[in-house]
N, C-alpha and C positions, 0 to 999 in steps of 0.2 A: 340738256340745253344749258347755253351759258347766261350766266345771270349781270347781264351790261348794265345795270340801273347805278341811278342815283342814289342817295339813302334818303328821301322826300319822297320819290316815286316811290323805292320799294316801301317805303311806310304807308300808303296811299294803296297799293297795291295790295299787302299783308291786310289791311282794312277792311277794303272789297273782300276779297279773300275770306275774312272770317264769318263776313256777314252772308255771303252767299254759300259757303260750305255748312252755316249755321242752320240755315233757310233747307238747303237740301235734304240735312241730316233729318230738321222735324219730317218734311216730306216724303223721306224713305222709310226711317225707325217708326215715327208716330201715325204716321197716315196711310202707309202703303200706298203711296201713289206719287211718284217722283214724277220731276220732270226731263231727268238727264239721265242719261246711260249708265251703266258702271263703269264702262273707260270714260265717261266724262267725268264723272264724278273725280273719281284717281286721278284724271289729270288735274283737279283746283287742289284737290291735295297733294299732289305733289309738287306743283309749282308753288305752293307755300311752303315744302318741305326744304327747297332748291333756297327761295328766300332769306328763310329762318336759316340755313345754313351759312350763305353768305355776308346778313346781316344781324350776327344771334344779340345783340344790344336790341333789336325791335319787335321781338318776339311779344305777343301781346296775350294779357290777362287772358283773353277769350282766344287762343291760339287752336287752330284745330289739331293740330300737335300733341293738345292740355287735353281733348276731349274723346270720348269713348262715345258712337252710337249717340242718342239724343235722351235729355230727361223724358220721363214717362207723365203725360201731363194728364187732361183728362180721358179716361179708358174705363173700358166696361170691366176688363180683369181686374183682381186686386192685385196690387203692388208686394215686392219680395225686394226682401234686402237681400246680394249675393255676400255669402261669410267670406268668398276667396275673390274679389274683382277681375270681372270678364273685362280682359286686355284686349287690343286692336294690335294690328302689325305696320311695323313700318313697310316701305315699299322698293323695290327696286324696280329699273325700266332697261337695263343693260347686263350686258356680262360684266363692265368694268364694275359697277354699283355692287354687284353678286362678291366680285372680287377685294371690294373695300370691306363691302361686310366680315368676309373675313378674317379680313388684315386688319380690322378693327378688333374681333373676338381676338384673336391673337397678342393685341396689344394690349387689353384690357386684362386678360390673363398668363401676360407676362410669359407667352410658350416662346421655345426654339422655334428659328422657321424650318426646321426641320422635322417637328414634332406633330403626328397627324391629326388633324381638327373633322373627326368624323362626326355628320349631319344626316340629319333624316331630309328625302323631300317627298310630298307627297302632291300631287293636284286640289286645288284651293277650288271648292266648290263653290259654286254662287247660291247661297241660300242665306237662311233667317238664323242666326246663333241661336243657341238653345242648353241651358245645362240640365244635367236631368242628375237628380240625388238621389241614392240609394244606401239605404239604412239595411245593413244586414241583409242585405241584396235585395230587397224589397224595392221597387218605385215609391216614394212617400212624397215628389216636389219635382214639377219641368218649370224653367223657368226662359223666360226670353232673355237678350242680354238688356236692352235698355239702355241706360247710361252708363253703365258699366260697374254699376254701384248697386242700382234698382232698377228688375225687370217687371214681368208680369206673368203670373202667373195662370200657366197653362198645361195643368196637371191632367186635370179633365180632356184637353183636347188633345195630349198626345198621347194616349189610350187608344185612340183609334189609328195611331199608326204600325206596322206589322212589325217594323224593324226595332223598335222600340221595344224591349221583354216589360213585362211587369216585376219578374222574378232575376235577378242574374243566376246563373249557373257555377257552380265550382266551389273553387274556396275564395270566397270573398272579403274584402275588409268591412269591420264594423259599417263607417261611412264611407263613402267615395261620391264625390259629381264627376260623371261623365261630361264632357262638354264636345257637341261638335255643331252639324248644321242639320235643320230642317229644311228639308227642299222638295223639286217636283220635275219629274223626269220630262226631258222635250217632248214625248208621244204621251206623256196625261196631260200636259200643259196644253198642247194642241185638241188635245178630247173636252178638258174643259171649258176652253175658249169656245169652240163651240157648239158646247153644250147653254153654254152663259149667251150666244147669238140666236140660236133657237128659239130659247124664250126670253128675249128683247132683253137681257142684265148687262150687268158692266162688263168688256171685254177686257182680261190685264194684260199689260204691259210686256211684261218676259215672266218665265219661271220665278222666278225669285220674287217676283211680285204676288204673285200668283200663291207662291209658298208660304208669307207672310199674310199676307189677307186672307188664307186658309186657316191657319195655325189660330192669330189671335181673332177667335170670333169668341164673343159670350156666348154663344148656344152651340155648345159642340155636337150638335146633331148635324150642323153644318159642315164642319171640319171630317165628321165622317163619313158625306159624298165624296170628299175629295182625294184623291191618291196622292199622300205624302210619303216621303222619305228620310231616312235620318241615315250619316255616318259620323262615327266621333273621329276626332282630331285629338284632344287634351282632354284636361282632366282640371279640376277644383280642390275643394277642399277634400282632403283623404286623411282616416284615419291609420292608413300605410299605406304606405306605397310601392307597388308588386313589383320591384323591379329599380334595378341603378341606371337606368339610360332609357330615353325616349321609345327605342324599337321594344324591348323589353315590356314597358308598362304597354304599348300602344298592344301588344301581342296577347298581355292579359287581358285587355279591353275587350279585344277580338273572343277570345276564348271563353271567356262570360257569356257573350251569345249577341253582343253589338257588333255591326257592321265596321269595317274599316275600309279607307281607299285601298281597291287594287292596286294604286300605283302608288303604295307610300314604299320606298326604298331608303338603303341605309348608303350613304354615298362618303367613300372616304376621302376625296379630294374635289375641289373646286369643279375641276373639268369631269367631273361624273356627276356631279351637279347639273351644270349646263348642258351636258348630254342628255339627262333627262328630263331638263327640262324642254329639250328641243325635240325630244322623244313624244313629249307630252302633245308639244303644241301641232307637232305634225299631225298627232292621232285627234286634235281637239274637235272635227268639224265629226267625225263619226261616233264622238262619244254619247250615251243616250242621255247623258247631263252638261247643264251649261257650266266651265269654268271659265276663272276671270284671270290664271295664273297658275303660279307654283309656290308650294311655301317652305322654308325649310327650316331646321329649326337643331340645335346644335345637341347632340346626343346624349353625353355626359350628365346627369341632374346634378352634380357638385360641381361641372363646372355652368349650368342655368343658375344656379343659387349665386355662385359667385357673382354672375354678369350681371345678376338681378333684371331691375328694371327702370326705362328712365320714360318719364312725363307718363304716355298712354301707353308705350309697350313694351314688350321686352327686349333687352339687349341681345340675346340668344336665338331671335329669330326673326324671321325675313319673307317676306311675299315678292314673287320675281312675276309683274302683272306681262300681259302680253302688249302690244303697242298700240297704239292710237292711229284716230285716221286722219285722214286731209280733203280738200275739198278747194275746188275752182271757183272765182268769183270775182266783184268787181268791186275797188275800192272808188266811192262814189262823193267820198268830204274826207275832209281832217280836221276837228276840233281840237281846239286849244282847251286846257283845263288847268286853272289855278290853285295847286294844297297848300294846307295850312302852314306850309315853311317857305311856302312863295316860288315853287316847283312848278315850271310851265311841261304837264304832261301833252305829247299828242295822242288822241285815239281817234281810230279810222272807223269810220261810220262805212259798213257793206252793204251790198243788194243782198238781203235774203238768202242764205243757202244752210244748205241741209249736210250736217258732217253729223256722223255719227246720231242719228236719229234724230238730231239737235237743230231747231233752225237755229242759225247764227246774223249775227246783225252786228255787230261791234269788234274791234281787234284791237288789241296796243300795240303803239309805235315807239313804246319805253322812251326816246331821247330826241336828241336834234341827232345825234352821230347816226342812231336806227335809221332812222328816215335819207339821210345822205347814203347807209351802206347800203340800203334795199332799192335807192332811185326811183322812192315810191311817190305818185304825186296823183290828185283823186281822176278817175278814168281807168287807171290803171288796171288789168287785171292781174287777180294773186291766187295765190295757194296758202291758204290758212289750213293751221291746225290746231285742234281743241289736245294739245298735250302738255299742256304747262302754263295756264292763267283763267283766272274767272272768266276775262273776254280773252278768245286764242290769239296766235302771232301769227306774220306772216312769214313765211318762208320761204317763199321765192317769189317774186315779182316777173310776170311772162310779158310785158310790155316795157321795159323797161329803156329799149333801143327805139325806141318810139321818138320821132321827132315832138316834143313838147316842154313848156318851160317847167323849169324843177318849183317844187315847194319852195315854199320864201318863210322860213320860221320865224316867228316876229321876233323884235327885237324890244317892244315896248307891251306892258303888260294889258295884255285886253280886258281886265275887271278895272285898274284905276289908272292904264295911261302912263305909269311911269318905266321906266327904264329898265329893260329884262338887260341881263350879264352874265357871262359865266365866268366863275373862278379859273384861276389857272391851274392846270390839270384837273379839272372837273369837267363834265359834258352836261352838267345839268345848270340851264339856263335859272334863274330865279328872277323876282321880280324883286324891284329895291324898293318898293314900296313899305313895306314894316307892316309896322299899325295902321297904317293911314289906308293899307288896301283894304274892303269889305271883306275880300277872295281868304282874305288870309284872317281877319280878326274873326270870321266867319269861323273857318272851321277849328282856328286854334278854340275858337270857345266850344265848339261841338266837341271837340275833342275831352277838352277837359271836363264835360259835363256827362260825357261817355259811360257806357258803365265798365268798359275796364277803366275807368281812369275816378272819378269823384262819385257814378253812379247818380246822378240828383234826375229823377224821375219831373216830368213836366216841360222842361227845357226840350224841346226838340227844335227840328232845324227851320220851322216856320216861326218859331216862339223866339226862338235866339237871332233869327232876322226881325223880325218885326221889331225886337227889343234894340236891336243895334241903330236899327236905320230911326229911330224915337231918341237915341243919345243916352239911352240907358247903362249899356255897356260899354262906355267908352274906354274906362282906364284899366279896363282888361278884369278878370276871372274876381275881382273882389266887389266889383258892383253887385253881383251874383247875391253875394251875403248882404247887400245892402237893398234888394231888390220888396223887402217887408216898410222900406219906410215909402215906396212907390203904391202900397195895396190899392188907396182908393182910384188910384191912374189906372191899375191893369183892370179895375173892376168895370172902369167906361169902356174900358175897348168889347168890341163883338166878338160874341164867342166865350166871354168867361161869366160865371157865375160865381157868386161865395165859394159854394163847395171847390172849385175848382182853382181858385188862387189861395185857396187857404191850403189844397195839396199840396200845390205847389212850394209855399212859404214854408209848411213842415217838411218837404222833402229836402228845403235848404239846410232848413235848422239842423234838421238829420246826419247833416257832413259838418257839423260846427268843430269835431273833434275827429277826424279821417284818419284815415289810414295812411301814415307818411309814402310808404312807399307809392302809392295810388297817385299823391298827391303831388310826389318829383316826378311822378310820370307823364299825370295830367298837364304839367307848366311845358314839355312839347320842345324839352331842350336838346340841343342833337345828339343824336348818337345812344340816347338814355332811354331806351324800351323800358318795358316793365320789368323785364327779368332783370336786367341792367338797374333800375331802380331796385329791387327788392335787394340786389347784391352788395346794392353799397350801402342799404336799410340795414342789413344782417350784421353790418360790419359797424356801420358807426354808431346805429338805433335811433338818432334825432338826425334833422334835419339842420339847424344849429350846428352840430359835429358836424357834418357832411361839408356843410356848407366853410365852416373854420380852415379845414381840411384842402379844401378844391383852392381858397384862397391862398393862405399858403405855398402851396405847392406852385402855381401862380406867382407868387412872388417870388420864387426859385428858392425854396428851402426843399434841401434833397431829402430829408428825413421825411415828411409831410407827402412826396412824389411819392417816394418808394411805398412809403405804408399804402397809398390809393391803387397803386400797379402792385403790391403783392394780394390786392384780391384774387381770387377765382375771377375771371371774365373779364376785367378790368384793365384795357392797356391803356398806352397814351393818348389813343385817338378822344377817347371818354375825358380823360384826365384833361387834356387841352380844354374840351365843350365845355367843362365844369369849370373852369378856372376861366375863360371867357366868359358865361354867361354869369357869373361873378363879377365881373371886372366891368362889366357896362352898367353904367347908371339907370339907363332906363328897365333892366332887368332889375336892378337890385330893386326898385321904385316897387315894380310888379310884385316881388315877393314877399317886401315887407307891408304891403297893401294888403296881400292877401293873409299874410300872418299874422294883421292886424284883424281879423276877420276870425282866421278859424286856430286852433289849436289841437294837432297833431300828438297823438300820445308817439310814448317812446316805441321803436318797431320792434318787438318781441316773435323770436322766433319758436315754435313748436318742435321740441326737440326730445329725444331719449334724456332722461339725468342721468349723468358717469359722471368719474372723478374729470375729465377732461371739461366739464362743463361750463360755459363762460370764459373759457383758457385759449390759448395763442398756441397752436401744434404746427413745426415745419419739418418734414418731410427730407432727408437726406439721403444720400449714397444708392446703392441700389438693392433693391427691396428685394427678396427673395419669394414669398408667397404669394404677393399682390403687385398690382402695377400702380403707381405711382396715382393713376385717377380714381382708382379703389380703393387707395388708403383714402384720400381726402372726402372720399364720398362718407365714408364711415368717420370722419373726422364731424361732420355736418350734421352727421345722423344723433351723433354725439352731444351735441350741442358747442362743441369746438368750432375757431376759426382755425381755418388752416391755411397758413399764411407759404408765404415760398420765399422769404427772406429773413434773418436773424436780426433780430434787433431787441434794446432792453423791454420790451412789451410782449417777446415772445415767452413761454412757458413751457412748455416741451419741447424738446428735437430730439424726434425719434432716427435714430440712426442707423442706417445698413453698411454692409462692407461696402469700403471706398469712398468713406465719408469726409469732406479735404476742408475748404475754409470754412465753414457753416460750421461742424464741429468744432473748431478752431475758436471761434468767434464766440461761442455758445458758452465753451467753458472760460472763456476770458470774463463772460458775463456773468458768470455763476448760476447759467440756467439748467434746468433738470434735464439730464439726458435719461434714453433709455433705449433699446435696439427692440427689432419688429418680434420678438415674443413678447417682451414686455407691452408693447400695444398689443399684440394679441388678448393679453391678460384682461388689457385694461376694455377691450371694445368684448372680452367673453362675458366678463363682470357685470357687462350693464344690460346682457340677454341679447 
């Protein structure tokens, strides 16, 4: 799907987004009891994914991206730290997407495209992750995945499944975690539904539910009514590892006396990928278990190590899910909705219908252009689909040659009346209101009170109305810190007691010294996501610098430009917002208000110590062992910046053959050079 937004919408959208994939996650991992499918599910993640790709400056703190499964909150099991973190996979929905992934491992590993990239795929079972460790082939620990950090521990309850040995067989390593799924075949899943109707209990959902609310019971006398299954995929922490390639290790798994998929196959090019996966999906309705996909996952373990890993999964592997459905219906309104940047979204309010086991009631209309290209206007019947947003899109409009008058998108803002406009070359209307709208001082304060953004506990969105519409918050985010000289006010209104405005006043105090990057995030300046904040945190460490910086650069001093564009992630679109939202009085007002308030330590990043640390590294000519985004990932890891222009502030440039003005420039500067063994040296040194 294509991603036509605005960057207010998709901010708005990534929002939703995290809150509702946030919500589901508790509802799946913690509660065994979802409300959404698993292709509905996949599709909020993946239209986050589609997002975050097109807009990666908006990627947020709480990004489901960032996150693995749900924290383990209260539960009758005890809690388990994993020694090696249970990862998630990214997704693919296409052959082209199957096809990127490739051409991405490719790039990131610096191969010929001639060179072959042989990959395991296997069928991606729908069940409950599970790792099971084994000490000198002994079962000693099953653990759930959880958040990907800490499960829970279900040692006791995976005793009673068959496929599971106590013992492994052979010659085994010291340690190894097995890792794959816990699950329950379609003909026990049906035996126990109704067995569970019989005698009037809960009836679940699909297998997978079923598998989970089996697994983690505290009274595993429970768990051993029920027919579970286990097969492994991967593996954990090991104290070796049987094998140089995925098929290899997968093969030892097998031969210890664990189950592996019949359909894990070793596929040496892309199109025997997609053949089996297509192999897959034809045989899916006869298979006696539920799968949601194919995974594949790249063979090499030296060239896994190298890809590593980025945010929740790993670069070296890939789930190709199967597709989504649609569904007929009637769009019966179109509301208007105002976000905190003054972004007139349309969403279509539907009749009721049922896509993917989902009722459905709401769709986005993304723009003014969405709404012109689909000739959608309320009456209308559509065809929605839940495969790419918290609320689905429409897809086709079957009324559309209908004699009736088209939508009329206003033109003045319906929270305060003033004049909506769009930029030239922008599709997205705004309202010119500012400050003066509610729609917008509204949620820029929600926003910044947020817990990716300032986190202050108390402020919610009835509190931060109430408090605006009283003239409390007038002059934006620094009343907030002044809101302890109002106590005896908030203590008349209904609803608060001592204890509860005195929370709140500590929850203030709490962020008197914040977390800078949190804090450029929370002020909701365009184009400045979180990640985007922490990027230009890591590079300047104050806000002070940052802000010196964006000014400058602003004033047209090319020295000042380049240094903010040779970050990572950093191009001019960023560079412009910051140097505008400098350049206006009524910002500058804002931030020195609010810095008169709180003080920001300097942004220190968690790093390895090496000789490179603290130090300016740039990247020249072309690299022979690494590509170009693997040296600078290990540059970061370093505690190095790694900058992609020369200048006297740099300290390194590490040089490969074909190194032309940069070299040049470097040694005019008298800066240290050295070629890619010597960084080898230097990135072996520091482990």
């Amino acid at each position: 799907m294509s991603v036509d937004l605005g960057e207010a919408e998709a901010a708005n959208e990534l929002m939703r987004l995290a809150k509702a994939i946030a919500r589901h996650n508790r509802l799946y991992h913690a509660e065994d009891d979802p409300e959404i499918s698993d292709a509905e599910y996949d599709a909020l993640v993946r239209r986050n994914a589609e997002l975050e790709e097109a807009f990666p400056h908006l990627v947020r703190e709480d990004s489901p991206s960032r996150t693995v499964g749900h924290e383990i909150a209260a539960s009758p099991l005890s809690k388990v730290t994993h020694e090696v973190r249970m990862m998630s996979l990214d997704n693919a929905f296409s052959d082209d997407e199957v096809e990127d992934f490739v051409a991405r491992v490719r790039r990131f590993l610096s191969l010929a495209e001639d060179e072959p990239v042989a990959m395991t795929a296997e069928d991606k079972i729908d069940g409950l992750s599970c790792s099971l460790r084994y000490e000198k082939g002994k079962l000693v620990l099953a653990a759930t995945r959880g958040d990907g950090q800490v499960g829970e521990n279900v040692t006791a309850n995976v005793a009673h499944i068959d496929d599971i040995p106590q013992m492994l067989r052979g010659n085994v390593p010291d340690v190894f975690e097995v890792r794959g799924e816990v699950y329950m075949s379609k003909q026990d899943f049906a035996a126990l539904n109704a067995a569970q109707e019989e005698a009037g209990g809960k009836l679940f959902a699909n297998p997978r539910n079923a598998a989970a609310g089996s697994l983690r019971q505290k009274d595993d006398s429970v768990t051993a009514k029920r027919k579970l299954r286990f097969w492994a995929h991967g593996w954990g922490a090991a104290s070796e590892v049987p094998g140089d390639t995925q098929m290899e290790v997968m093969q030892a798994i097998a031969d210890w006396g664990l189950p592996i998929s019949p359909d894990l196959r070793l596929c040496n090019s892309t199109a025997e990928m997609l053949q089996h996966y297509r192999s897959i999906s034809e045989r899916r309705p006869d298979l006696p278990y539920e799968i949601d996909g194919v995974v594949y996952k790249v063979d090499r373990l030296d060239w896994q190590k190298r890809l590593g890993f980025v945010a929740k999964a790993p670069r070296w592997a890939m789930a190709h899910k199967f597709p989504a459905e649609r569904a007929e219906t009637t769009l019966e309104s179109i509301d208007i909705q105002v976000g905190r940047t003054g972004k007139l979204t349309p969403v279509g309010r539907l009749a009721p219908v049922l896509v993917g086991g989902v009722t459905v009631t709401n769709v986005t209309l993304h723009n003014r252009d969405e709404i012109a290209r689909l000739g959608v206007r309320p009456g209308d019947r559509v065809v929605v689909q839940r495969a790419g947003d918290v609320i689905p899109q429409v897809v086709e409009n079957l009324t559309r040659d209908e004699e009736r008058e088209a939508f009329a998108f206003p033109d003045h803002c319906p929270v305060c009346g003033s004049e909506a406009v769009s930029e030239e070359g922008e599709v997205d209307v705004r309202c010119t209101g500012g400050l003066i709208c509610k729609a917008q001082q509204f949620e820029r304060l929600k926003h910044f009170v947020s817990r990716v953004a300032l986190d202050i506990d108390g402020l919610g969105e009835r509190t931060i109305a109430d408090f605006l519409d009283r003239g409390w918050l007038d002059k934006g985010p620094g009343d907030i810190f002044r809101l302890h000289e109002r106590k005896d006010d908030i203590l008349a209104l209904d609803g608060w007691k001592e204890k509860s405005v005195e929370n709140l006043l500590a929850s203030i105090e709490d962020r008197r010294e914040p977390d800078a990057a949190r804090l450029l995030f929370g002020l909701g300046i365009r184009h400045v996501g979180a990640v985007t904040a922490r990027d230009l945190l890591k590079y300047f460490h104050s806000l002070p610098a940052l802000r010196d910086a964006a000014q400058k650069a602003r004033a047209g001093e090319e020295d000042a430009y380049a240094e903010l564009t040779s970050i990572d992630g950093i191009g001019p679109a960023v560079v412009e917002a910051l140097g505008d939202f400098f350049h206006e009085p009524h910002n500058v007002t804002v931030w020195e208000d609010i810095l008169s308030e709180v003080t920001p330590p300097d942004y220190v990043v968690e790093t390895t110590q090496s000789a490179v640390s603290g130090k300016t590294v740039v990247f020249t000519g072309k690299l022979e062992t690494m590509s170009r985004d693997e040296a600078k990932a290990q540059a970061e890891r370093l505690g190095a910046k790694a900058s992609g222009s020369v200048s006297a502030k740099t300290d390194l440039l590490v040089a490969g053959p074909g190194a032309g003005s940069k070299l040049k420039k470097a040694a005019e500067l008298g800066i240290e050079v050295t070629d890619e063994a010597g960084w080898a040296a230097i990135v072996d040194a520091a482990g």
